[in-house]
KOLKE-567191 format. One record per residue (C-alpha): residue in three letters; z negated, x negated, y negated; chain. Coordinates in Angstrom, 3 decimals. Layout:
// residues N
{r = ALA z = Z x = X y = Y c = A}
...
END
This chain:
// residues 229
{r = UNK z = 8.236 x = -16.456 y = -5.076 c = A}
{r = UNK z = 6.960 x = -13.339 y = -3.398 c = A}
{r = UNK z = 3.506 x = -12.191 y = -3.714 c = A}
{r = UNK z = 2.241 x = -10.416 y = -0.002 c = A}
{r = UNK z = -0.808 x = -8.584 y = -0.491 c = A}
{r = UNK z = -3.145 x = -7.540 y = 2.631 c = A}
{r = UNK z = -6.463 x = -5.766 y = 1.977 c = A}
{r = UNK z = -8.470 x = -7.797 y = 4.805 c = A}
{r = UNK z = -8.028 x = -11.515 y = 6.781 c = A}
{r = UNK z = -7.013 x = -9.365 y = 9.695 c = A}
{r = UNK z = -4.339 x = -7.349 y = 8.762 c = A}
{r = UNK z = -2.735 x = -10.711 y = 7.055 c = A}
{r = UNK z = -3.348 x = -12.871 y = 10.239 c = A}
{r = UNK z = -1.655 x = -9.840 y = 11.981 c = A}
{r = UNK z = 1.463 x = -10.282 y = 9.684 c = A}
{r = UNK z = 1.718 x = -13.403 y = 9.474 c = A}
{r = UNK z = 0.178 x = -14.898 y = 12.810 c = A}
{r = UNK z = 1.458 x = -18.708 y = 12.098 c = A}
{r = UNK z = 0.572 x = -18.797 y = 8.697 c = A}
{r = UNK z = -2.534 x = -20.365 y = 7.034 c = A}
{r = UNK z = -5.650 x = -18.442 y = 7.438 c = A}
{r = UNK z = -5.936 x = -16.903 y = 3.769 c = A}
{r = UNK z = -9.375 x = -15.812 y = 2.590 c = A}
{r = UNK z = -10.408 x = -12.993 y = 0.146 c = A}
{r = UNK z = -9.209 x = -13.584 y = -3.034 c = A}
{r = UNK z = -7.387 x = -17.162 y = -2.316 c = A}
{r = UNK z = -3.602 x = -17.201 y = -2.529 c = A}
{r = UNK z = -1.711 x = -19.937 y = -0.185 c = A}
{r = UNK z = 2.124 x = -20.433 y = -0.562 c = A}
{r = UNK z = 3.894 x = -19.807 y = 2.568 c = A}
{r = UNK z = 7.842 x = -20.643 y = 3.460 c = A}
{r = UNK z = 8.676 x = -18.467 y = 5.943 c = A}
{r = UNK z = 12.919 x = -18.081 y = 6.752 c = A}
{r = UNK z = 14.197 x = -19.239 y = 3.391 c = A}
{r = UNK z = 11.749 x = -17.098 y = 1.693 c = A}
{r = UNK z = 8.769 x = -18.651 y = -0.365 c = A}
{r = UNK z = 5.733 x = -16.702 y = -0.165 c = A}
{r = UNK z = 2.278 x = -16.347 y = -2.050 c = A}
{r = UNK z = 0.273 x = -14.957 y = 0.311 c = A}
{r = UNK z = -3.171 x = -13.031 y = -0.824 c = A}
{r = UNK z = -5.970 x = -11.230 y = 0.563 c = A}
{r = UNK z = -7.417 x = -8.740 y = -2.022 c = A}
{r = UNK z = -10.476 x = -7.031 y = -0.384 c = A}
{r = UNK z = -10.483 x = -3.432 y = -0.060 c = A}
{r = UNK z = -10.401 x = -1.181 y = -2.618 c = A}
{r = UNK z = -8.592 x = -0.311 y = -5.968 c = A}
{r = UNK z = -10.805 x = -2.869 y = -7.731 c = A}
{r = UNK z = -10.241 x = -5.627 y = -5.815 c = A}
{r = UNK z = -6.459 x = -4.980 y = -5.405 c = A}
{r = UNK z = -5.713 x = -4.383 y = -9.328 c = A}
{r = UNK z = -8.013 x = -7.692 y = -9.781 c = A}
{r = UNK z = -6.083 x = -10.021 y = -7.738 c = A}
{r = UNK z = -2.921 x = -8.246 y = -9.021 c = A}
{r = UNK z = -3.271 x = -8.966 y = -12.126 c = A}
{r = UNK z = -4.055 x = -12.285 y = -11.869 c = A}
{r = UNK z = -0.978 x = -13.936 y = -9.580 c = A}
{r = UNK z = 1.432 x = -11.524 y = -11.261 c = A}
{r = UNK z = 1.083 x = -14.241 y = -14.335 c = A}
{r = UNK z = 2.047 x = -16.796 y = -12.440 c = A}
{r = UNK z = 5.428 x = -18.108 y = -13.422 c = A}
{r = UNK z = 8.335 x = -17.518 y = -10.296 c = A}
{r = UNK z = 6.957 x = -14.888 y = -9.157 c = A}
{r = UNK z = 9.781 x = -12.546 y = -7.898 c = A}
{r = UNK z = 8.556 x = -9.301 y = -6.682 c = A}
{r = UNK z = 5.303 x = -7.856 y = -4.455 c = A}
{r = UNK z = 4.687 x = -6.881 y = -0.972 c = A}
{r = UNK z = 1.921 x = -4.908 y = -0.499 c = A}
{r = UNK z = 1.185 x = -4.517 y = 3.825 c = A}
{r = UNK z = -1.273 x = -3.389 y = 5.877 c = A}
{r = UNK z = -2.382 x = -0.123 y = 8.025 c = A}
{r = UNK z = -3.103 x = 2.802 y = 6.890 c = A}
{r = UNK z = -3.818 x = 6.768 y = 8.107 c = A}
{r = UNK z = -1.563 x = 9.622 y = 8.559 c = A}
{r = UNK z = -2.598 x = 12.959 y = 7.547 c = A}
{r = UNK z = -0.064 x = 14.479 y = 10.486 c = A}
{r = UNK z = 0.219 x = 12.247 y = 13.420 c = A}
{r = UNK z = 2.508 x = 14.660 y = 14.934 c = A}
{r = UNK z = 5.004 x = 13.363 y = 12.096 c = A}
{r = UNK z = 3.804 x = 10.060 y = 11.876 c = A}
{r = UNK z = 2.760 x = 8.969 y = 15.039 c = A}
{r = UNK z = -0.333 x = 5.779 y = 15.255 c = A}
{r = UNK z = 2.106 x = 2.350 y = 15.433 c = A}
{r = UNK z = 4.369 x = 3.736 y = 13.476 c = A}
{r = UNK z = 5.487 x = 1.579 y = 10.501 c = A}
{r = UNK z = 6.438 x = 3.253 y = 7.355 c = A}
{r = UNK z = 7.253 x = 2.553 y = 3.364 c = A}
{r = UNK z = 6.068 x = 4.321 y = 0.517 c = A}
{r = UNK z = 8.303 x = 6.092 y = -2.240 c = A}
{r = UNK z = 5.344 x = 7.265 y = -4.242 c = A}
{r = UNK z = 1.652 x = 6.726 y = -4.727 c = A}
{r = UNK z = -1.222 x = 9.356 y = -5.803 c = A}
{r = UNK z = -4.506 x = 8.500 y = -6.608 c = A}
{r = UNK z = -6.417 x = 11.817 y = -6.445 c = A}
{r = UNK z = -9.582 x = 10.876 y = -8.298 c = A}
{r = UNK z = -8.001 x = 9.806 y = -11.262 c = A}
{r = UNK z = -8.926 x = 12.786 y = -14.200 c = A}
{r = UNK z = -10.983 x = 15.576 y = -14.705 c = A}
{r = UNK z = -12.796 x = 16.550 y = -11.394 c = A}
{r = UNK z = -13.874 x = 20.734 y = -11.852 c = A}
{r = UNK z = -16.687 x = 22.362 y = -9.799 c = A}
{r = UNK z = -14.459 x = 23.134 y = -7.125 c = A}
{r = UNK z = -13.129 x = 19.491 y = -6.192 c = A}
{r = UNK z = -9.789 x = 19.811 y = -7.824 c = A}
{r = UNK z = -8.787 x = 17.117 y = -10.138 c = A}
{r = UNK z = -6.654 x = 17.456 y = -13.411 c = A}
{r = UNK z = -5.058 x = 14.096 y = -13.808 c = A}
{r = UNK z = -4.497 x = 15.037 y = -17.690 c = A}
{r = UNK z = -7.924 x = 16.690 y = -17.932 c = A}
{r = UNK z = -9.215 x = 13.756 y = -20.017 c = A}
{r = UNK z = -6.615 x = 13.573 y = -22.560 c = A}
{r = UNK z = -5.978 x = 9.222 y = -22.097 c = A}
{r = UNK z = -3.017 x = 8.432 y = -19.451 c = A}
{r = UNK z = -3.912 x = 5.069 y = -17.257 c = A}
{r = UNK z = -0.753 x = 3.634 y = -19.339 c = A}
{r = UNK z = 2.719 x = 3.377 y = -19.379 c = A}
{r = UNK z = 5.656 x = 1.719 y = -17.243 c = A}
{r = UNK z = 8.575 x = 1.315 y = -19.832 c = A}
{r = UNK z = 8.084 x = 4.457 y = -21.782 c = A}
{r = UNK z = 7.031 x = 6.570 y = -18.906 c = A}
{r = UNK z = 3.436 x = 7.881 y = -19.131 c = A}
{r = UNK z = 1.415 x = 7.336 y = -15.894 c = A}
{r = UNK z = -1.246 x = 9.479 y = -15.253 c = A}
{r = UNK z = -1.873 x = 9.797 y = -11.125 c = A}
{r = UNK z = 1.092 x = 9.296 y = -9.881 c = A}
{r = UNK z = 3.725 x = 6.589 y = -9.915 c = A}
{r = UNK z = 7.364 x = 6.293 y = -7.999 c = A}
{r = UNK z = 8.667 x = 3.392 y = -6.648 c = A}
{r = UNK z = 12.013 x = 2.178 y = -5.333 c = A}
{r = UNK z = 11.778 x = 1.003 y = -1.795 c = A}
{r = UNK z = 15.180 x = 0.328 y = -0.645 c = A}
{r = UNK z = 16.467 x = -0.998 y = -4.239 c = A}
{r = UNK z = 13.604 x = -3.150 y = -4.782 c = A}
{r = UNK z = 13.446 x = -4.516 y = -1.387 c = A}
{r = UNK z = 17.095 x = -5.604 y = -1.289 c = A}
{r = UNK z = 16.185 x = -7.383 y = -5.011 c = A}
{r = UNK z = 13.686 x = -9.206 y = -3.053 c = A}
{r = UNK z = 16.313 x = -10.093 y = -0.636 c = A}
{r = UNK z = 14.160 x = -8.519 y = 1.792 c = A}
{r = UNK z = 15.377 x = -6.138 y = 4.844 c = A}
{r = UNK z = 13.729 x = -2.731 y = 5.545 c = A}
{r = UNK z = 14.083 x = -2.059 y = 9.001 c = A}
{r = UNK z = 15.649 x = 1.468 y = 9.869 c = A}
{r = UNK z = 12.718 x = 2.469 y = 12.268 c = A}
{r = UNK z = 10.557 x = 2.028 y = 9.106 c = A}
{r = UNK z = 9.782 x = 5.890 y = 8.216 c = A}
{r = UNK z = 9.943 x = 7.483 y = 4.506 c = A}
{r = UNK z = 6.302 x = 8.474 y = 3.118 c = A}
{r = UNK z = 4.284 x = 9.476 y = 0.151 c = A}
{r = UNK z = 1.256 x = 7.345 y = 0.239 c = A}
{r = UNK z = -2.381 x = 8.703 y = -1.124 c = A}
{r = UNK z = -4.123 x = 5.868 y = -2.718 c = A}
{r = UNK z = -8.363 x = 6.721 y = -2.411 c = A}
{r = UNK z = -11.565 x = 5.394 y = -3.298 c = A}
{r = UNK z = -13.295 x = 6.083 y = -0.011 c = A}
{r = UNK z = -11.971 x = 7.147 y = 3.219 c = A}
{r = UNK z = -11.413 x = 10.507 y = 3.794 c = A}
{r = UNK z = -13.897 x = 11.965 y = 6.588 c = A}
{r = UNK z = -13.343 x = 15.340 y = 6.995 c = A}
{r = UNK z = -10.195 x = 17.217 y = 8.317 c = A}
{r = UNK z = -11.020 x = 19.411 y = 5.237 c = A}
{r = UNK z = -10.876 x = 16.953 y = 2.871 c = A}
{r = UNK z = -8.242 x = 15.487 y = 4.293 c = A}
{r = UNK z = -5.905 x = 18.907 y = 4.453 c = A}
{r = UNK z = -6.711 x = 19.227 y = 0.692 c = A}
{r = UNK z = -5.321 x = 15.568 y = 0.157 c = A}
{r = UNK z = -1.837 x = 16.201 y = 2.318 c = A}
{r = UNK z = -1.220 x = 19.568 y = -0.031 c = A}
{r = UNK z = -2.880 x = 18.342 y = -3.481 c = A}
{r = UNK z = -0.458 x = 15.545 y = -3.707 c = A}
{r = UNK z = 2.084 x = 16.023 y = -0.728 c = A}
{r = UNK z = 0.725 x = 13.082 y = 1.088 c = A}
{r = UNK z = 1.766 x = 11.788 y = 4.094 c = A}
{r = UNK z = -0.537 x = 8.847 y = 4.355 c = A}
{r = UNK z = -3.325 x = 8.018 y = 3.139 c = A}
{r = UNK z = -4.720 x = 3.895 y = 2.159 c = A}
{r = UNK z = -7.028 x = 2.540 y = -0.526 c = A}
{r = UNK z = -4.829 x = -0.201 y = -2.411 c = A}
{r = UNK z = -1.380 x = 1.069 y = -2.497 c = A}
{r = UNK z = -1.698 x = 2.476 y = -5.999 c = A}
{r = UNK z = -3.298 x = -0.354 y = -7.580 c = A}
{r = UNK z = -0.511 x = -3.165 y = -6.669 c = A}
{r = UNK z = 2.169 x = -0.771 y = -7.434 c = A}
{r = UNK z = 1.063 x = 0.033 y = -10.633 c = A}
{r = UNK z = 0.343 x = -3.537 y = -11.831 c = A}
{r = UNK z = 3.887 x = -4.523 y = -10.069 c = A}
{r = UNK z = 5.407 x = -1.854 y = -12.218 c = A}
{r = UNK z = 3.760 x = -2.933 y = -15.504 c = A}
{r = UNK z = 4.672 x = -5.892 y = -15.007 c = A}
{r = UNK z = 8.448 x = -5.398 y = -14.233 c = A}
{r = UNK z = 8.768 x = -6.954 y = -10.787 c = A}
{r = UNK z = 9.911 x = -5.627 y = -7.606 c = A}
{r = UNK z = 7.184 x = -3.806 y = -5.283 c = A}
{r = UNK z = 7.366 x = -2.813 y = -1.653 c = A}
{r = UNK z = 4.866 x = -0.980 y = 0.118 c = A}
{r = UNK z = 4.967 x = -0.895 y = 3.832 c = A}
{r = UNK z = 2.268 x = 0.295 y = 6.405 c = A}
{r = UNK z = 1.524 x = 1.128 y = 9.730 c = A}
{r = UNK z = -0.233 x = 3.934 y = 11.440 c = A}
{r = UNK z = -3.738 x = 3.285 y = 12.846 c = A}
{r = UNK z = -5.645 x = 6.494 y = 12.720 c = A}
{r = UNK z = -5.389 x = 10.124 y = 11.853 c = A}
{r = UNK z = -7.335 x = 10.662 y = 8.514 c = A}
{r = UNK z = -10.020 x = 12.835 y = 8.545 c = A}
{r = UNK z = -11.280 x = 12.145 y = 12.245 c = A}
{r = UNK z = -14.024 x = 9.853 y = 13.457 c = A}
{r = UNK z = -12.673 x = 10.518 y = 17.553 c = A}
{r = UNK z = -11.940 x = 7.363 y = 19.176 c = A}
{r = UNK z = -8.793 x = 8.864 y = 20.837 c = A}
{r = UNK z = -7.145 x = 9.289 y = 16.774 c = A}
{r = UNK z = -8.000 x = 5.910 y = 16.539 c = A}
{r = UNK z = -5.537 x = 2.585 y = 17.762 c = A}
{r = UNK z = -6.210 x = -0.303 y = 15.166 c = A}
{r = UNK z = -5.075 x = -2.846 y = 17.469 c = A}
{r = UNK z = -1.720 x = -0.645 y = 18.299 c = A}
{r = UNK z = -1.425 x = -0.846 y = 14.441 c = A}
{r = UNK z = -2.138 x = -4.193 y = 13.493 c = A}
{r = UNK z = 0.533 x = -5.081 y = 16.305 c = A}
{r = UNK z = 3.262 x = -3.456 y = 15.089 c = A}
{r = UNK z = 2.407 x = -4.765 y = 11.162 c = A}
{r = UNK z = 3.165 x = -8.059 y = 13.127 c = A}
{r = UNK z = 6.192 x = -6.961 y = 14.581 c = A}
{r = UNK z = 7.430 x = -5.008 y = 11.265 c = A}
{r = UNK z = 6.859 x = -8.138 y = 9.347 c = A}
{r = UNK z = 9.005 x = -10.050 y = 11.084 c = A}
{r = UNK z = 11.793 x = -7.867 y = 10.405 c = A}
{r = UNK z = 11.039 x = -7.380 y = 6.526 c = A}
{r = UNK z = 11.342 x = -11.153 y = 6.594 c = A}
{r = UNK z = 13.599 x = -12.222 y = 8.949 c = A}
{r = UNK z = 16.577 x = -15.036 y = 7.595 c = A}
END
């Protein structure tokens, strides 16, 4: 059994547009082409995500973790809005020591978040896309693009902020979950796939960097692939 984690009722119902409707924090199993699946809606945030995390990942069968959804790209030029991507790493910039001039050691406090086998994690933590997806028996399309994914607290609204984010921790996009699920998925030794879609240049408030609907579309469309027979 698969868990697939959305942050919000929307972006699941996007994915998944003939399943049950699946409310925050409820998990509903779903057969979908051979593949058993527990669907979830966390909520947004870190919190919320690392909460309902934890909790399914002790259920017994369970094979691996999906984690989709939209997210922001710090360069649209690279990563144009609709386009659907997969992580190979996760930051979360506010974990550490923050100094007066907004930089953040992630070792500044002296305690790690942990440890994945006998690796230390402190703000950062790889995953395995391609390997762990073909575990799940899952397919990752080739128009999926190859991203590092910034995992934050609140959503950046500056472009200033937002350039110190892309060269801080060589982001690419930028989502408030990612982290969270990966981390507990890795803790707990299962499979984890992270795959988003474009809806918005981080950093801007203009309406024309802006195309949640475009986004939530192709999360639909991207799905289908991921889980196709």
């Amino acid at each position: 059994m698969i868990i697939v984690a959305t942050a919000t009722a929307k972006e699941m119902k996007s994915a998944f547009a003939s399943a049950p409707a699946v409310k925050q924090g409820e998990a509903v199993e779903f057969e979908l082409n051979g593949h058993t699946l527990l669907l979830t809606v966390t909520g947004v945030g870190l919190i919320n995500a690392a909460m309902v995390a934890g909790r399914l990942l002790d259920r017994p069968g369970v094979t691996g973790m999906v984690n989709l959804g939209i997210a922001g790209a710090y360069n649209v030029g690279a990563y144009p809005l609709g386009t659907a991507c997969y992580a190979w790493q996760e930051d979360w910039p506010e974990f550490g020591l923050l100094d007066e001039e907004g930089s953040v050691d992630a070792k500044g406090l002296g305690v790690s978040l942990g440890h994945v086998g006998k690796k230390e994690i402190w703000n950062r933590i790889l995953l395995n896309p391609v390997n762990d997806a073909e575990k799940m028996g899952l397919s990752l399309p080739d128009s999926c693009l190859r991203t590092s994914s910034v995992s934050v607290s609140s959503v950046t609204g500056t472009g200033e902020r937002a350039a110190w984010l892309k060269t801080s921790c060589n982001g690419d996009l930028e989502n408030m979950e990612g982290f969270a699920l990966a981390f507990c998925a890795a803790q707990k030794g299962v499979p984890f796939l992270e795959v988003r879609t474009v809806s918005n240049l981080v950093g801007s408030r203009e309406k024309e960097d802006w195309d949640l609907n475009g986004a939530l579309g192709k999360l639909g469309d991207i799905t289908a692939e991921i889980f196709k027979g």
